[in-house]
N, C-alpha and C positions, 0 to 999 in steps of 0.2 A: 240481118235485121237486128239481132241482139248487140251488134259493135254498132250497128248508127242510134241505137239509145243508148246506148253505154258512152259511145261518145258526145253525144247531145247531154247525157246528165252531168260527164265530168269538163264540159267546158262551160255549162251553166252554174255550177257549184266555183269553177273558175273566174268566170265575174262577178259572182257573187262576193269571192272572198276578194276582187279586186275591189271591187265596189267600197268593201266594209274598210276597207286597208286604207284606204282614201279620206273615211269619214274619220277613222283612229288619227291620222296622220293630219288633219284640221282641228278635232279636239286635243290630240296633243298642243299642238302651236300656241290652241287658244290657253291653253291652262298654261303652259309656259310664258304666255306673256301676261296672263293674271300675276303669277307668281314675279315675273322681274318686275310687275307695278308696285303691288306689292314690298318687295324687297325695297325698291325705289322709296316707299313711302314710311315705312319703318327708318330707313337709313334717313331719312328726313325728319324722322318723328323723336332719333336719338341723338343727330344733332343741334336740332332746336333742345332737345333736355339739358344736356351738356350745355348750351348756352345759355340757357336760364337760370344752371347749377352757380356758372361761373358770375353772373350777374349779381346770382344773391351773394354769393360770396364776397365780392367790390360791395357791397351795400353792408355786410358784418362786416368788412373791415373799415369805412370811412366812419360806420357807427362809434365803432372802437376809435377811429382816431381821433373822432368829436368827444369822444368821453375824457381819454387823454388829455385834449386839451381843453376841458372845461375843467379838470383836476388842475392841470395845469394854474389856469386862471386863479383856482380856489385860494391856493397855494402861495401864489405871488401877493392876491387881495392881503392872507393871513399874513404874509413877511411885513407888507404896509403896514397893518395896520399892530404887529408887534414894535416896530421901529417907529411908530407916531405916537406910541405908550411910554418908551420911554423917555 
């Protein structure tokens, strides 16, 4: 009598822990595919920065080369208008 509850409790305790093993092995997955979405959307979030970086950057530099050449311009006005003085 004492080995068929003995065995009744350790095969109930055994699907028990199959049971729970099952539900660890589903929330694993899930959190692991949170995380690669995640990952995914960071890796997305840091190449759009990177692209924005580089954006402003074309935007200081055509700034600068519109400065350039408005010196430019100033420059040439001033040679005029030294060689029309004398």
């Amino acid at each position: 009598m004492k080995k068929t509850v003995t065995l009744s409790l350790v095969l109930a305790a055994a699907l028990g822990l199959a049971a729970c093993s099952k539900a660890e092995d589903a929330a694993t997955n899930a959190v692991d595919t949170a995380a690669a979405g995640t990952e995914e959307l960071a890796n997305g979030a840091m190449e759009a920065a990177g692209d924005a970086t580089e954006a402003a950057g074309n935007t200081v530099e055509a700034a600068g080369n519109a400065v350039e050449a408005g010196a430019d311009a100033v420059n040439a006005a001033a040679a005029e208008v030294a060689n029309a003085a004398k």
